[in-house]
Residue frames as a rotation matrix with the C-alpha (Angstrom) as fourth column:
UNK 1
0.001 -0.996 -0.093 91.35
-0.818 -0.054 0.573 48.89
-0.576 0.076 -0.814 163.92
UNK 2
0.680 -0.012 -0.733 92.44
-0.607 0.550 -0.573 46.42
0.410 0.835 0.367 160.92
UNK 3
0.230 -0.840 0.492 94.03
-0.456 0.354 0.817 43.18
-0.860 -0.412 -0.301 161.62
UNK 4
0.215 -0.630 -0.747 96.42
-0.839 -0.511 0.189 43.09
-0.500 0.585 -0.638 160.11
UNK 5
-0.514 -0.312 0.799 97.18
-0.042 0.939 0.340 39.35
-0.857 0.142 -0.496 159.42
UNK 6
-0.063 0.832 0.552 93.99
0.624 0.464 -0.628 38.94
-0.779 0.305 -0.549 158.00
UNK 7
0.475 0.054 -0.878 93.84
0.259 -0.962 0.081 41.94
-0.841 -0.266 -0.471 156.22
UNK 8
-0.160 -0.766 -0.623 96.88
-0.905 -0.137 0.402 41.74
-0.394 0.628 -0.671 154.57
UNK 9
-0.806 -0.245 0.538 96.39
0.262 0.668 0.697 38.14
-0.531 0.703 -0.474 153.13
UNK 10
0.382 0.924 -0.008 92.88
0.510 -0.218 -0.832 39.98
-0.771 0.314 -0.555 151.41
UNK 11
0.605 -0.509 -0.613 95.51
-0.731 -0.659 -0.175 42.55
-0.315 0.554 -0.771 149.79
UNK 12
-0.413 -0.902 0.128 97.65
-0.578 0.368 0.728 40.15
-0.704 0.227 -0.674 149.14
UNK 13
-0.560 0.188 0.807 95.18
0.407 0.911 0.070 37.75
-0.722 0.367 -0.587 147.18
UNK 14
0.528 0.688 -0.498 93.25
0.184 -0.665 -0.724 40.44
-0.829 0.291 -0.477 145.62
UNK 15
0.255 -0.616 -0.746 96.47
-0.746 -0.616 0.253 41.83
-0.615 0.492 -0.616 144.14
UNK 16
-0.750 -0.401 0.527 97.43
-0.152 0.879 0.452 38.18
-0.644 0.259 -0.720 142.91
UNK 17
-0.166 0.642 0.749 94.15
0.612 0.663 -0.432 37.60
-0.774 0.386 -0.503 141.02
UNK 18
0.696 0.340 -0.632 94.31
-0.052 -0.854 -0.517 40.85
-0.716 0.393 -0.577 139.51
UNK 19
-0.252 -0.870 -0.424 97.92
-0.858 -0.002 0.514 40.23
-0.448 0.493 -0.746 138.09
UNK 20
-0.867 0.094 0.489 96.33
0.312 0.867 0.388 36.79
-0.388 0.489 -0.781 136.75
UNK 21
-0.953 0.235 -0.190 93.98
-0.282 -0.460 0.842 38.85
0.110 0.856 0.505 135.22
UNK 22
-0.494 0.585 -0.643 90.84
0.675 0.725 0.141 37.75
0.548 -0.364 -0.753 137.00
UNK 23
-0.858 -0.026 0.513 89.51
-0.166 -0.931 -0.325 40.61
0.486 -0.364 0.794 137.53
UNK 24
0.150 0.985 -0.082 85.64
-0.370 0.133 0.919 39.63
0.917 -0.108 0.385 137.96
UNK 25
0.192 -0.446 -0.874 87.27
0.453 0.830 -0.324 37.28
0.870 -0.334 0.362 140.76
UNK 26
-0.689 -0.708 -0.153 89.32
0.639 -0.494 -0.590 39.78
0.342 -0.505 0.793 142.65
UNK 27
-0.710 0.475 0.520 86.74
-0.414 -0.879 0.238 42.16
0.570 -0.046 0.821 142.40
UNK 28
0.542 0.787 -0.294 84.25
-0.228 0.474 0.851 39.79
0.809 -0.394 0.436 144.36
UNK 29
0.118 -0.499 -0.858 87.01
0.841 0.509 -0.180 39.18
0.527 -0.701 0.480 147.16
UNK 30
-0.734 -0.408 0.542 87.49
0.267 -0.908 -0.322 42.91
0.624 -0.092 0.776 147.18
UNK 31
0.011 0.943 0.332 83.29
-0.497 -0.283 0.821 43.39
0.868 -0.174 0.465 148.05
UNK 32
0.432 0.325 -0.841 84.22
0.339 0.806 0.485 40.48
0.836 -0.494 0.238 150.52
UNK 33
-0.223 -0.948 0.228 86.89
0.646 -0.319 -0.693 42.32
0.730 -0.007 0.684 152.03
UNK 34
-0.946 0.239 0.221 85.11
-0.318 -0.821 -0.474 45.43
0.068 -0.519 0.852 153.19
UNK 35
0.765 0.629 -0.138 82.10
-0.043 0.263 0.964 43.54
0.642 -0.732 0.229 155.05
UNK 36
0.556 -0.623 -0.551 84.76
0.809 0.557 0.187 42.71
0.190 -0.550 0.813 157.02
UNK 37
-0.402 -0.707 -0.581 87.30
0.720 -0.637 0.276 45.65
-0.565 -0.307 0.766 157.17
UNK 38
0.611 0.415 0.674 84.62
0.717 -0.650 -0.250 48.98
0.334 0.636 -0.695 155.59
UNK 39
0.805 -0.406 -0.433 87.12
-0.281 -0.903 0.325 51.44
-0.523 -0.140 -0.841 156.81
UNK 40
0.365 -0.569 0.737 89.87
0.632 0.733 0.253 49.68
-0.684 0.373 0.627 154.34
UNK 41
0.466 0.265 -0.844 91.16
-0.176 -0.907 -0.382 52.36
-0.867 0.327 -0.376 152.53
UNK 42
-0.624 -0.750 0.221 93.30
-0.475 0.588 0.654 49.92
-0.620 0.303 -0.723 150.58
UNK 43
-0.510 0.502 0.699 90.39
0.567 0.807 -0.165 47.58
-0.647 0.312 -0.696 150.03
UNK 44
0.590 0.471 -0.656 88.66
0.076 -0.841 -0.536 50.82
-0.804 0.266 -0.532 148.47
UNK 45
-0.129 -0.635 -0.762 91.85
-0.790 -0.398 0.466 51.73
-0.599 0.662 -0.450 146.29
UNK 46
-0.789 -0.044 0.613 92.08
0.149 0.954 0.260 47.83
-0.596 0.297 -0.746 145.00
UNK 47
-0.024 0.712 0.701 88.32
0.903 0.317 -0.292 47.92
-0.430 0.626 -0.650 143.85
UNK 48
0.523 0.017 -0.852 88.55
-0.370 -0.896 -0.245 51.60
-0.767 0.444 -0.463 142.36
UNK 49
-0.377 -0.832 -0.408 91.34
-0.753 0.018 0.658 50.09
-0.539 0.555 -0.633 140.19
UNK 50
-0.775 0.235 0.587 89.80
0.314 0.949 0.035 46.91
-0.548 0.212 -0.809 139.64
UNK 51
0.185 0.980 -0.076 86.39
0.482 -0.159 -0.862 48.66
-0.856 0.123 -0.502 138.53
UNK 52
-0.141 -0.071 -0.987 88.35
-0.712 -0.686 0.151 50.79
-0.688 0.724 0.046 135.98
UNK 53
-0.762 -0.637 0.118 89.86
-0.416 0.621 0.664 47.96
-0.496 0.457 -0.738 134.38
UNK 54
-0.855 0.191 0.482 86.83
0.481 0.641 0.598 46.40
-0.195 0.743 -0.640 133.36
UNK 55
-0.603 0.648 0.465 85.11
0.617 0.010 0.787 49.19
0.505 0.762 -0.406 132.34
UNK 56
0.403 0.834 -0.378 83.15
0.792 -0.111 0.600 50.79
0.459 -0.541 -0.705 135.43
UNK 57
-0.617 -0.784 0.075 84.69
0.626 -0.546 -0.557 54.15
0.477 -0.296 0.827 135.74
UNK 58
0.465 0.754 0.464 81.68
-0.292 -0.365 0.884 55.76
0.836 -0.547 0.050 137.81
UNK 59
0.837 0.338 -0.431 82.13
0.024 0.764 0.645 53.29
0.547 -0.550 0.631 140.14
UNK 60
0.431 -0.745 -0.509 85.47
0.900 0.395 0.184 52.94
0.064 -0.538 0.841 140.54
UNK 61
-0.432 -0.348 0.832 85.61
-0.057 -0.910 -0.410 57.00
0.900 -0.225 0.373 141.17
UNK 62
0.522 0.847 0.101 83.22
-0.303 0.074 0.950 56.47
0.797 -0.526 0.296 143.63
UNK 63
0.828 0.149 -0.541 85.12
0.275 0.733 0.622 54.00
0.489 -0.664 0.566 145.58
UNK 64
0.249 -0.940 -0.232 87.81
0.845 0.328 -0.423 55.80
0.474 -0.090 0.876 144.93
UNK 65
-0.411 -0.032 0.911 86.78
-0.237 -0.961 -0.141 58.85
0.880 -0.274 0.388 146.66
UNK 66
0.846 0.517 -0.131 85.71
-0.133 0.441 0.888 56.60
0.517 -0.733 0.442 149.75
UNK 67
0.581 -0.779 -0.235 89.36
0.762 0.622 -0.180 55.28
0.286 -0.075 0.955 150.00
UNK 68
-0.329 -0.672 0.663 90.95
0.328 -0.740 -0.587 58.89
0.885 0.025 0.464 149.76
UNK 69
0.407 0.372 0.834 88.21
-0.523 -0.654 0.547 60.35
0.749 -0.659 -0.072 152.56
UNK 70
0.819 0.070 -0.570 89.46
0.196 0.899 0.392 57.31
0.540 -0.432 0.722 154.64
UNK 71
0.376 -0.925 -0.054 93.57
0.817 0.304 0.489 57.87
-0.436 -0.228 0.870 154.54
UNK 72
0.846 0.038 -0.531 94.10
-0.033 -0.992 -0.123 60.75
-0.532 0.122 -0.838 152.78
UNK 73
0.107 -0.683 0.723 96.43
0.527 0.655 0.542 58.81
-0.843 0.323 0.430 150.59
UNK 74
0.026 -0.145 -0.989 98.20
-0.704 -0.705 0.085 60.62
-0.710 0.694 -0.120 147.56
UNK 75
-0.996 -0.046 -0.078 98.56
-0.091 0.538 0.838 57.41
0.003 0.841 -0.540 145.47
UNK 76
-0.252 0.874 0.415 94.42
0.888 0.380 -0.261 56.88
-0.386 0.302 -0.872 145.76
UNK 77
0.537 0.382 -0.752 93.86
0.037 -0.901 -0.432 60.84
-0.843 0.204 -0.498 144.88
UNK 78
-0.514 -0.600 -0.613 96.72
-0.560 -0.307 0.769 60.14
-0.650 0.739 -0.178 142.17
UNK 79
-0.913 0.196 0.356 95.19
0.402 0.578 0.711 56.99
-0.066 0.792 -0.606 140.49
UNK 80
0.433 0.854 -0.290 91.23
0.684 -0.520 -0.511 59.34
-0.587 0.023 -0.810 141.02
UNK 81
0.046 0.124 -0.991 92.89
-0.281 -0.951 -0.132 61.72
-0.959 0.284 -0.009 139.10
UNK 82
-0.785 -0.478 -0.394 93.92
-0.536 0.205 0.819 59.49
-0.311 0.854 -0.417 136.08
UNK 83
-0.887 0.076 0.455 91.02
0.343 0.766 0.543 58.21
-0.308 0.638 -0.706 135.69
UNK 84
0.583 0.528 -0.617 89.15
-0.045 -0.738 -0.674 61.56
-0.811 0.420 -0.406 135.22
UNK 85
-0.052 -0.701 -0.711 91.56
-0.714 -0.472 0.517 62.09
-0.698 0.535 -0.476 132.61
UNK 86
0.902 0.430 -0.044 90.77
-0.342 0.648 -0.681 58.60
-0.264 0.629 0.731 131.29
UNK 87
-0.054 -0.949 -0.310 94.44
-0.906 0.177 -0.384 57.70
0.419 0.261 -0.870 131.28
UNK 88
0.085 0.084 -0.993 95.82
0.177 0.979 0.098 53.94
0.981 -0.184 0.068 131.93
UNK 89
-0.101 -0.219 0.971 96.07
-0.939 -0.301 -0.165 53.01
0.328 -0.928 -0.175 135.48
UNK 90
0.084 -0.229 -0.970 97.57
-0.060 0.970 -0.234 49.95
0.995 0.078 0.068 136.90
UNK 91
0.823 -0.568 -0.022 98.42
0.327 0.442 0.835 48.24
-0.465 -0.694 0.549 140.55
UNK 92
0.627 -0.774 0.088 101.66
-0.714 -0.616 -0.332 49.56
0.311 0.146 -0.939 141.42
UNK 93
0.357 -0.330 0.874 102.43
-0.733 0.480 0.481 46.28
-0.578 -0.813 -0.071 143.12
């Protein structure tokens, strides 16, 4: 089980360095994240997104098919499909 406190201030700072464009940053809090919480299916979606962005779209299918097997989440199977498609894909936050 995720606690949540904790948890949530990871999402919450992740998402914050991304929007300041810091990706390299975020993306190293993200890796920090899920030593701590590897069933994160969030923490999974975050670096899937993050990895597109700068480029690493292997990867950030990968993770994002970790995240979907996790939660079965339609917004991580939506943003896995846009980026087969190579289309933009942002944080919705």
């Amino acid at each position: 089980m995720l606690c949540s406190g904790e948890y949530n201030d990871y999402l919450k700072l992740i998402v914050l360095l991304y929007k300041l464009h810091e990706y390299n940053l975020s993306k190293n809090y993200t890796k920090e994240a899920l030593h701590k919480y590897p069933n994160g299916a969030g923490l999974y979606f975050l670096l899937g997104v993050i990895e597109y962005k700068i480029g690493d779209k292997q990867d950030a299918l990968k993770h994002l098919a970790i995240g979907y097997q996790l939660s079965q989440d339609p917004q991580i199977a939506n943003a896995y499909a846009m980026i087969k498609r190579n289309k933009r894909i942002d944080l919705p936050i």
